[in-house]
N, C-alpha and C positions, 0 to 999 in steps of 0.2 A: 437087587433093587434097593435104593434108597429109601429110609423111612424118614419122611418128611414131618415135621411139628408144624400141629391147628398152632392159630392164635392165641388161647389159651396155654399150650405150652411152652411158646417161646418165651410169653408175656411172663409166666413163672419163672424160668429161667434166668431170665433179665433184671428179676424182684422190680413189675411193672404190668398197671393194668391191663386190660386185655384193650380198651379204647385207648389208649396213650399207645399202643401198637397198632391197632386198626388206623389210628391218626400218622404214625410212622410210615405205614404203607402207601396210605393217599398222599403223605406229601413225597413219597420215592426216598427215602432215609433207609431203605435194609435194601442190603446186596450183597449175596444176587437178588433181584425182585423177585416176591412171591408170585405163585400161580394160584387162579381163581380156581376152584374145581369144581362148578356150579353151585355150590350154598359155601362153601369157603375156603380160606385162604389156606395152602399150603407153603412151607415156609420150608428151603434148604437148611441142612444141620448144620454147615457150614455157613452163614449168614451173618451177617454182621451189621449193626445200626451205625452208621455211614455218622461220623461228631464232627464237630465244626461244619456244616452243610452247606454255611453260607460265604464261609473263610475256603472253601475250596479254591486252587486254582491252575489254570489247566498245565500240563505237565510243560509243555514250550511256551516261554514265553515271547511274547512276537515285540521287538523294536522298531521304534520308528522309521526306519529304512527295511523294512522287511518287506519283501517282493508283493509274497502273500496278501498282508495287512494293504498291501495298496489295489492289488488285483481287488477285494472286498471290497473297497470303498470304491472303488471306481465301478462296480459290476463285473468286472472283468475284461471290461473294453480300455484300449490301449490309450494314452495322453496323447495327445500332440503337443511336439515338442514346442514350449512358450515362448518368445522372441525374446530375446533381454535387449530393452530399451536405455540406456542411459540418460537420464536425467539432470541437467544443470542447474 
């Protein structure tokens, strides 16, 4: 079995308060996420505070002809084909 670090030790670890980790947790920044264990956090030794959180971005990127991207915006219900009118 894995021996899992309170909030206080990972917080040492990291030379970081123990509430600037509890803050890390609520906003989902360490992964793997910890587990609650009824009064508190346990935290993988393996774990890692997640940088750039906000600059993340997802591993595929979807182009403007991408099937997918248009299945989304439409709900998933198919177009009907548009008329092309010609205009003088």
């Amino acid at each position: 079995m894995v021996r899992h670090f309170t909030v206080r030790e990972f917080a040492s670890k990291h030379r970081r308060s123990d509430e600037t980790v509890r803050r890390w947790i609520n906003s989902g920044k360490i992964y793997p996420a910890p587990t609650f264990d009824g009064y508190q956090y346990l935290i993988h030794p393996s774990a890692q505070k997640i940088t750039n959180y906000e600059k993340l971005t997802p591993s595929i990127l979807l182009n403007s002809n991408c099937k997918l991207l248009k299945r989304i915006e439409t709900d998933g219900k198919k177009q009907k084909p548009q008329k092309c009118t010609l205009t003088t």
